[in-house]
C-alpha positions in Angstrom: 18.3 153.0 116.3 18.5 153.6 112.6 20.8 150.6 112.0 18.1 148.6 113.7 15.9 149.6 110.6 14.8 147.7 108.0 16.3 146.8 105.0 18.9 147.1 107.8 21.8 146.9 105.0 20.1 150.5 103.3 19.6 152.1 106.8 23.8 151.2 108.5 24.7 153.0 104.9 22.7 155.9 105.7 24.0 156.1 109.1 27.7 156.0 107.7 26.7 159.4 105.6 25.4 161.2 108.3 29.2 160.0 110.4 30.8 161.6 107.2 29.9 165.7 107.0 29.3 166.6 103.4 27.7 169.8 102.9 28.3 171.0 99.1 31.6 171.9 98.1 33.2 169.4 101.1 33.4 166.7 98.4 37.1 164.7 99.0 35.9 162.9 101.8 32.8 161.3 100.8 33.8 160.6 97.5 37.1 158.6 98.5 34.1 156.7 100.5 32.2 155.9 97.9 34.5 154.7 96.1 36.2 152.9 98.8 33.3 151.0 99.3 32.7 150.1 95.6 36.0 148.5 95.8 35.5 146.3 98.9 33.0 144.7 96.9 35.4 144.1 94.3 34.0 146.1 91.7 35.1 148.3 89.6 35.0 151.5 90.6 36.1 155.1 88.6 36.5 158.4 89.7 36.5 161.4 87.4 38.2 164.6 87.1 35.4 166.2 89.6 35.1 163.5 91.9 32.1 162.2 90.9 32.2 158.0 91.3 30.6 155.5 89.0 30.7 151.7 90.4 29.8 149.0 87.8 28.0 145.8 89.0 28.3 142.7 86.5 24.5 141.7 85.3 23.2 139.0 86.5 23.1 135.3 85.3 20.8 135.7 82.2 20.5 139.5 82.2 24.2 140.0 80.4 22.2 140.6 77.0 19.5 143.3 78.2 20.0 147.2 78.5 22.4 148.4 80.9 20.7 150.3 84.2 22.3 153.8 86.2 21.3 153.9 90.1 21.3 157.5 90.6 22.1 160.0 93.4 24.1 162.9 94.7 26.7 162.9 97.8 26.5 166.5 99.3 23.4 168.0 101.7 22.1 170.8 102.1 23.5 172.4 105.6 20.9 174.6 107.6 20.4 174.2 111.2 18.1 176.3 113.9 20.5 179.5 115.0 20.3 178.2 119.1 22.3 174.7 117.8 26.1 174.3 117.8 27.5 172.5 114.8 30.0 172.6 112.5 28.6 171.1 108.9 32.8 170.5 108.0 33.4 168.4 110.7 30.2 167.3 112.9 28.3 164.1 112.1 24.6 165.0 112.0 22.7 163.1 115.2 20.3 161.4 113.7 17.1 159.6 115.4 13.8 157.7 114.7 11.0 159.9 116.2 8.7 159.0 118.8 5.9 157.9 116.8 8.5 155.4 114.9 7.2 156.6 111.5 10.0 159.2 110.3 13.7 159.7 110.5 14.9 163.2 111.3 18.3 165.1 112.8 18.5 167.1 116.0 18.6 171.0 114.7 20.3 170.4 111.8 19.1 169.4 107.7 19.1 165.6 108.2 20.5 165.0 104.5 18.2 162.6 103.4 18.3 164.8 100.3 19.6 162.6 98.6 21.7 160.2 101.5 18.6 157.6 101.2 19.1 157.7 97.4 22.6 157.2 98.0 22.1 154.6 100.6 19.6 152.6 98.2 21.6 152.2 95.8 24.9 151.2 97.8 22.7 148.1 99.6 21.5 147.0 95.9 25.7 147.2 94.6 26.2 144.6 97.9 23.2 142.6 97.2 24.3 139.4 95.6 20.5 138.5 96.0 19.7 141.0 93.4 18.5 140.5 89.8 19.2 142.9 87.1 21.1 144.0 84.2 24.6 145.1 84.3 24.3 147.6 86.4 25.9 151.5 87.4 25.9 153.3 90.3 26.7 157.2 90.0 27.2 159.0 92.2 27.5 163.1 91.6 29.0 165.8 93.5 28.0 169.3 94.4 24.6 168.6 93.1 23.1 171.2 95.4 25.0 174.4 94.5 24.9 174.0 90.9 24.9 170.6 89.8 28.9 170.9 89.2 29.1 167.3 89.2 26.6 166.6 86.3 28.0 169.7 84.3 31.4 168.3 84.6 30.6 164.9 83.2 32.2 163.7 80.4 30.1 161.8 77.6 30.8 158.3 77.3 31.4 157.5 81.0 28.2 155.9 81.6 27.3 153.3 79.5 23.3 152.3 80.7 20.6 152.7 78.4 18.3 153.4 81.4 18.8 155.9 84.3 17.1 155.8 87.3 17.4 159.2 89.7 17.1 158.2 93.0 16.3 162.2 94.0 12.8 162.9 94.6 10.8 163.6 97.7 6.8 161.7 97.3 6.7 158.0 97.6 4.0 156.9 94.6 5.0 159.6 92.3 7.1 159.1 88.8 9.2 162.3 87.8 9.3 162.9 84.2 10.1 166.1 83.7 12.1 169.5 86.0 12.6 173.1 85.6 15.6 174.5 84.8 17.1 177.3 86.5 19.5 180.5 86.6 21.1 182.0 89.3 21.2 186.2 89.5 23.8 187.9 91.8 22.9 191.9 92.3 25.5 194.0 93.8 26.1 197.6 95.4 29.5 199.1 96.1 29.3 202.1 98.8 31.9 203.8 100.4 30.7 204.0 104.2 30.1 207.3 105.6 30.1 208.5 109.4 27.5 207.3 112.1 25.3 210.3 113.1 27.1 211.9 116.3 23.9 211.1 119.0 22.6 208.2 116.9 22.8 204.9 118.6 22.9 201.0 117.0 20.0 198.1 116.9 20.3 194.6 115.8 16.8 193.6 114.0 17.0 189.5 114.2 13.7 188.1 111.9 13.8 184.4 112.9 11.6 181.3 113.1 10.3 181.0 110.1 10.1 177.2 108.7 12.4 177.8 105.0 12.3 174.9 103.2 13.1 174.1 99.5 12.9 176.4 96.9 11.4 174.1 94.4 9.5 172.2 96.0 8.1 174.3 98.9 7.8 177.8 97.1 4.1 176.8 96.5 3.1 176.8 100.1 3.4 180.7 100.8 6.1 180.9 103.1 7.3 183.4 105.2 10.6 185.2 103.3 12.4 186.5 105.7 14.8 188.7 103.6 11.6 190.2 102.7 9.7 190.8 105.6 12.9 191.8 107.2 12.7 194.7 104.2 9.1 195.3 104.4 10.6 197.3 108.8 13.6 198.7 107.1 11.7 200.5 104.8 9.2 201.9 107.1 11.8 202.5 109.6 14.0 204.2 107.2 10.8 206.0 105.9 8.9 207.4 109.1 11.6 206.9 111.8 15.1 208.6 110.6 16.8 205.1 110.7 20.2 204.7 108.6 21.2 201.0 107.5 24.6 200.0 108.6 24.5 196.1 107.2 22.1 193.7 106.3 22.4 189.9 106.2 19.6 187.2 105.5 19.5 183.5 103.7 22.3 180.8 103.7 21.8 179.0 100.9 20.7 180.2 97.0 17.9 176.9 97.0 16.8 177.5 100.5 14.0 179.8 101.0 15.3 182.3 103.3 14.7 181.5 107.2 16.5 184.3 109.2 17.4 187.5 108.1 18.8 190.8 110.4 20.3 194.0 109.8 21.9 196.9 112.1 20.5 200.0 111.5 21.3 203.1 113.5 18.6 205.7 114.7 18.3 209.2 117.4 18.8 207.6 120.5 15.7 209.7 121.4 13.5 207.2 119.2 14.6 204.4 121.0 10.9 203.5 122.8 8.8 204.8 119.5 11.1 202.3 117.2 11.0 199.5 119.6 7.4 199.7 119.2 7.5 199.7 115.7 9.3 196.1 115.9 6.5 194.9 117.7 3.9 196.2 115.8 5.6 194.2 113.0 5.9 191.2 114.5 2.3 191.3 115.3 1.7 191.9 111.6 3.9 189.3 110.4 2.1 186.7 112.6 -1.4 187.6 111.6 -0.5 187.5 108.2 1.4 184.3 108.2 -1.4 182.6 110.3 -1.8 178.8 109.2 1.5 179.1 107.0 4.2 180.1 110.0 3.9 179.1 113.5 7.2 180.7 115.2 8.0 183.9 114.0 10.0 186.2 115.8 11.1 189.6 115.0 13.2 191.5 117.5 15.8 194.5 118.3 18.4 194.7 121.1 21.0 197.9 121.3 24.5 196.7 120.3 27.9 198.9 120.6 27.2 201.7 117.4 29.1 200.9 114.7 31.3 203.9 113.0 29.9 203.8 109.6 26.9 203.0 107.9 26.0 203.2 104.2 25.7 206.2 102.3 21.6 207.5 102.0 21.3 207.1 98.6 22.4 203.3 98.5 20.5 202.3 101.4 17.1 203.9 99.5 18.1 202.3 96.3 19.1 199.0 98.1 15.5 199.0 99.9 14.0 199.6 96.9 15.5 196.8 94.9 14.5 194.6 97.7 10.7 195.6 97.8 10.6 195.2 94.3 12.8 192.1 93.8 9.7 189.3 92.9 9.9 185.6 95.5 7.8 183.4 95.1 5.0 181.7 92.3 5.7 183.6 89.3 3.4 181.5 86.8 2.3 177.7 87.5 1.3 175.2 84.2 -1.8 176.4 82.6 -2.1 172.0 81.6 -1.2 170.9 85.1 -2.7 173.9 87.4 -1.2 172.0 90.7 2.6 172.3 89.1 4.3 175.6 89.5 5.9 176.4 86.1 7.7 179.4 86.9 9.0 181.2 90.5 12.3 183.0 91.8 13.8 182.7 95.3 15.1 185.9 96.6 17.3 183.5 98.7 20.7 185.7 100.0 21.8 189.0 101.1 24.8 189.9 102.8 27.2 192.8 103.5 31.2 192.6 103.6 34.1 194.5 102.1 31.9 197.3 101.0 29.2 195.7 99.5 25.6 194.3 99.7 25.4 191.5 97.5 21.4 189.6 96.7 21.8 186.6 95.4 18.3 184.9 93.7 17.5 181.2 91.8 15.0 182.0 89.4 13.3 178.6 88.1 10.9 177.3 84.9 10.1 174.4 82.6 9.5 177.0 80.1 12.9 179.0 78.9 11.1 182.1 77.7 9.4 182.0 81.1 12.7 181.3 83.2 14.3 184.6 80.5 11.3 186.8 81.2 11.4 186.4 84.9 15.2 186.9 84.9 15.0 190.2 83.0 12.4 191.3 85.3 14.9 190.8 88.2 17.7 192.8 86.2 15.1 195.4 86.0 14.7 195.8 89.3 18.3 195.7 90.4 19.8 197.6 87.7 17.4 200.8 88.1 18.8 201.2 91.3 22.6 201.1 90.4 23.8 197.3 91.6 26.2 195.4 89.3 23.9 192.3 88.2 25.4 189.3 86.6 24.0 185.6 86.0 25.5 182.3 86.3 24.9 178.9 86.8 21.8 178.3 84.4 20.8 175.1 83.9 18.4 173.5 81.5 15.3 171.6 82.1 14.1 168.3 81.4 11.4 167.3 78.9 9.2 164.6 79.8 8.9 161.7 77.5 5.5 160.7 78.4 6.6 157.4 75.3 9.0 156.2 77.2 9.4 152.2 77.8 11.1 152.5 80.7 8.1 154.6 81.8 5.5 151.9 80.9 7.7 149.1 82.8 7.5 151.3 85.8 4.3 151.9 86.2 3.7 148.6 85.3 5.6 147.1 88.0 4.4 149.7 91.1 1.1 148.4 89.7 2.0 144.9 90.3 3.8 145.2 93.4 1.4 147.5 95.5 -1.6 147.4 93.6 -1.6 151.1 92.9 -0.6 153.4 89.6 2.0 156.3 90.4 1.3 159.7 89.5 3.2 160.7 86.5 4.4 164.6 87.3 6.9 167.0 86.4 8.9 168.9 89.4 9.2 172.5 89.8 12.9 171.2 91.6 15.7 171.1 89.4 17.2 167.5 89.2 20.3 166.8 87.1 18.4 164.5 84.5 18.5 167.3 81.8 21.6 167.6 82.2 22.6 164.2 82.3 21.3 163.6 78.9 22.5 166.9 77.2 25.8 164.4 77.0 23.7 161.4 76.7 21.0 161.6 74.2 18.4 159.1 74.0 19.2 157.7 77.7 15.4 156.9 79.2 15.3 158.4 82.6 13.1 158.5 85.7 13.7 159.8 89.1 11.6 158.8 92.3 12.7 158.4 95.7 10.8 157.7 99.5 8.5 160.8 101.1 11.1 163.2 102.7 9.7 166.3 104.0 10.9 170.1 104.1 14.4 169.2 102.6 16.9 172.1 103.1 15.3 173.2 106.5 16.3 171.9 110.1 12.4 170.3 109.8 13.5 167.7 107.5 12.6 164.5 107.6 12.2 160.8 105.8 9.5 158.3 106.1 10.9 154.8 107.4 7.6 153.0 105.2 8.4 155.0 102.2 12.5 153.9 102.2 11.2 150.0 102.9 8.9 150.6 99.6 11.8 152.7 97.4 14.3 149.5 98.0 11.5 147.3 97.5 10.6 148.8 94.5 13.5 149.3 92.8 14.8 145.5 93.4 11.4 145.2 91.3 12.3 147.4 88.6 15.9 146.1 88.0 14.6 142.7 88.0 11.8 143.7 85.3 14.4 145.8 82.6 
């Protein structure tokens, strides 16, 4: 059904990613596609060091003398599926459909990858078009994008030659991107040596599932559900009131994901069975009356499982619990000029326990660096006080709107024109490889829109057919006016 969409060449790309898995870090595959297909067009086509692929398209008759353009977008997905569906993200194409209503595009269980396959897709159809007006022309395309933009980091200077970029990565149709966040990730860690399992104790598995996740820039606004910490908010009660010991926790998949499902086995008197049983309802209850409006499906349960021998030492389950409760999620600060834009926030997005260790992993996020430091430290604070290891990585910069910009004006100009409406001109709380892009490219002009996806990096996600018909439209326009 999608290849019966329209513009029909955009929508059989799309549905060739989705036949290709490409979850971040699975990169060989799609890449030797991409560039594959830039050379059945018989155009030239480079590959760097990373596997990132840049595809040039001569400009068209008349256009050789104006400013080169760059088309945009990043291979990988996000992978996240609902726990009760069977797939493999290294080797299962996602099953994507047209829902019933024949408005949106979304994938059976599973993250659809719209983020950013439609970008990807757009662009492809526009190298094919020999319809198409526009100055010579680039198509990039970047890998790894969603764990830490390795592809943009790892570009060289002087690859890309456009004087104009066009990111082909955002997520509301009528909306202009002009500015991101930049971001930092923190990974907080607690070596224990396990101890014994109480003689008389027996095991539970705590499973907190349902909640809806989403992304962690663009949803962590909406107030949802964490479920690393509600999962805490039990454990501490439990380990507080109801002589339960923590034997390993897990919770989160993915460090821009907004945790969905979280569970832990803890071990308690067999004798408090009943009374602790109750205590999981009691919190499910809780979290369901809290979450009213916000959450529709959460679930919090405990079944008995074969008792473990060890569990971890008193001391670093406290401490652990403690870092948790205190560890911040959500809206730290939003844009005192733009009160509707979140300017600061952190994700409390993974924990897990293997080898001997409990490891939190978090993506703290601003368009202001003092902001994104003082949030960081505050994290370090929290971890550090109760004995983890905490290290940073990955930080990224931001990117500073240019509210001048021609390329700008021509835009809006030409959205005005075509659909007799002026875009919103915003910064995102997201991160988006723009700023780092033109660390090694100063002075390149850059915007990013895209077609309305919603709750990228859940199972929920989904893309509106109208909105991709208006993105291709649109940027045909666009190319035609530079």
């Amino acid at each position: 059904m999608l290849q019966n969409l329209e513009p029909r060449a955009l929508w059989n790309n799309f549905h060739c990613l989705t036949q290709i898995p490409r979850p971040s870090g699975k990169k060989k595959e799609i890449s030797e596609f991409l560039a594959n297909y830039g050379r059945s067009l018989g155009l030239e086509t480079i590959t760097d060091q990373i596997g990132n692929v840049i595809i040039r398209k001569p400009a068209s008759p008349g256009y050789e003398n104006h400013p080169g353009v760059i088309l945009q977008g990043h291979m990988d997905m996000v992978p996240q599926k609902n726990s009760d569906v069977a797939f493999d993200f290294e080797k299962d194409p996602i099953k994507a459909y047209v829902e019933d209503n024949k408005e949106w595009v979304t994938a059976d269980g599973t993250t659809l990858g719209a983020d950013n396959g439609i970008g990807v897709a757009t662009a492809m159809a526009i190298l094919a078009d020999k319809s198409a007006v526009h100055p010579p022309l680039e198509a990039f395309f970047t890998v790894d994008e969603e764990t830490g933009m390795y592809g943009a980091f790892d570009l060289k200077g002087g690859l890309l030659q456009g004087k104009y970029l066009l990111n082909l990565d955002s997520e509301t149709e009528g909306e202009l991107y002009v500015g991101c966040a930049g971001g930092v990730d923190t990974t907080a860690t607690f070596d224990f040596q396990p101890v014994e399992v109480e003689e008389g104790d027996i095991a539970l598995k705590i499973s907190l599932t349902g909640c809806k996740g989403g992304h962690s820039g663009c949803d962590i606004h909406l107030q949802r559900a964490n479920a690393i910490k509600l999962l805490f908010r039990l454990l501490k009660d439990a380990v507080a009131n109801y002589e339960a010991r923590l034997a390993c926790v897990e919770g989160g998949s993915l460090r821009n994901a907004i945790p969905r499902e979280a569970s832990a086995v803890v071990t308690i008197p067999a004798e408090s069975k009943e009374e602790f049983l109750e205590l999981v309802d009691e919190y499910e209850d809780l979290f369901i009356r809290e979450f009213d409006g916000i959450e529709d499906n959460i679930h919090l349960t405990a079944e008995e499982i074969t008792c473990p021998q060890t569990e971890m030492p008193e001391d670093v389950q406290d401490f652990l619990i403690h870092a948790i409760t205190l560890c911040p999620h959500g809206v730290y600060r939003m844009i005192p000029e733009m009160p509707d834009i979140v300017e600061t926030s952190n994700n409390l997005a993974m924990i897990k326990t293997e080898n001997n260790k409990v490891t939190a992993f978090c993506l703290t996020r601003s368009s202001v660096e003092s902001r994104k430091e003082e949030l960081k430290q505050i994290i370090h604070s929290a971890f550090a006080l109760a004995g983890a290891d905490v290290q940073f990585s990955g930080a990224y910069p931001g990117w500073k709107p240019n509210f001048k910009s021609s390329l700008l004006a021509t835009m809006k100009d030409v959205y005005n024109k075509e659909f007799g409406t002026t875009p919103r001109v915003v910064t995102i709380h997201a991160g988006l490889e723009c700023g780092i892009i033109g660390r090694n490219y100063p002075g390149m002009e850059m915007i990013s829109f895209g077609p309305t996806i919603e709750h990228p990096h859940s199972p929920d996600e989904r893309v509106n057919i109208a909105t991709v018909q208006k993105l291709h439209h649109y940027t045909l326009a666009i190319l035609k006016a530079l």
